[in-house]
Phi, psi and omega in degrees: 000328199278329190289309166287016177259268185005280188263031163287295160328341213238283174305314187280310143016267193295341156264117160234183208256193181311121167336174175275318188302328173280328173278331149317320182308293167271012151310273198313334184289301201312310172305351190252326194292256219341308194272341164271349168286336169307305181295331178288301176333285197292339167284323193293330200258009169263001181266340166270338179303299198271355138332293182274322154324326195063015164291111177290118158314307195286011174260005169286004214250099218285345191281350187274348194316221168148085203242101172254135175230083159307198200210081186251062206018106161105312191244173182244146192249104162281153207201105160256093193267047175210238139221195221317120152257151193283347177156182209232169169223141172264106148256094183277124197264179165153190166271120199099202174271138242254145170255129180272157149208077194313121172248123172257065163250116217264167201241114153292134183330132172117315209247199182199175197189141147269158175237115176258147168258358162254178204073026184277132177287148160103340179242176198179149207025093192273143174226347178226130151254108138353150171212090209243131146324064197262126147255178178124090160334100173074004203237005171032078189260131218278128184251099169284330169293325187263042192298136167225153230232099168276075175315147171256000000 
């Protein structure tokens, strides 16, 4: 009997299971396939998203912009010779806290709008107007590089 203890001990003995450094190993694989098939998927599916939208990506590219901005008592006259914007952001400086204001009108290549800045609460004697960009069908993506910057 004792001769079956032996190699009963013997036998549970010699199985044993994965290493732990081979199951991590593999864990960590699993989770790197998983999460790159996910990123490929999700580019692939935000790309039919602004597809079926009719958002041109290379019309997102804030470097293409091309912005003349006047001074026209009281309002700013934008002039976009570049393309379409979803509408301009307003920043008025002056004595007091400086105002913001997002116009979501959209500007065609070509064309031009005025915007106004006075009468803004809270400021008084204005002396710098702000001009910011937006592009994006609907999704106003701000081009803060391409500020144009008017003293008054």
């Amino acid at each position: 009997m004792r001769h079956t203890e032996n190699n009963h001990n013997m036998l549970t003995m010699n199985k044993r299971g994965a290493s732990p450094l081979i199951a991590t190993t593999i864990l960590v694989t699993i989770v790197v396939i998983a999460v790159s098939i996910f990123t490929f998927w999700g580019k692939g599916y935000i790309k039919d998203v602004r597809e079926k939208a009719g958002v041109d990506i290379e019309k997102l590219n804030c470097n293409s912009i091309q912005l003349s901005v006047t001074d026209i008592g009281g309002s700013v006259s934008v002039a976009n010779n570049g393309p379409d914007l979803s509408g301009v952001a307003v920043h008025v400086f002056g004595d007091g806290e400086p105002y913001s204001t997002v116009y979501p009108q959209h500007i065609q290549s070509g064309s031009s709008k005025l915007f106004p800045y006075t009468n803004v609460p809270g400021v008084t004697d204005i002396r710098k107007v702000n001009v910011i960009p937006l592009l994006g069908a609907g999704i106003n993506r701000p081009c803060s590089d391409q500020r144009i910057e008017l003293t008054l």
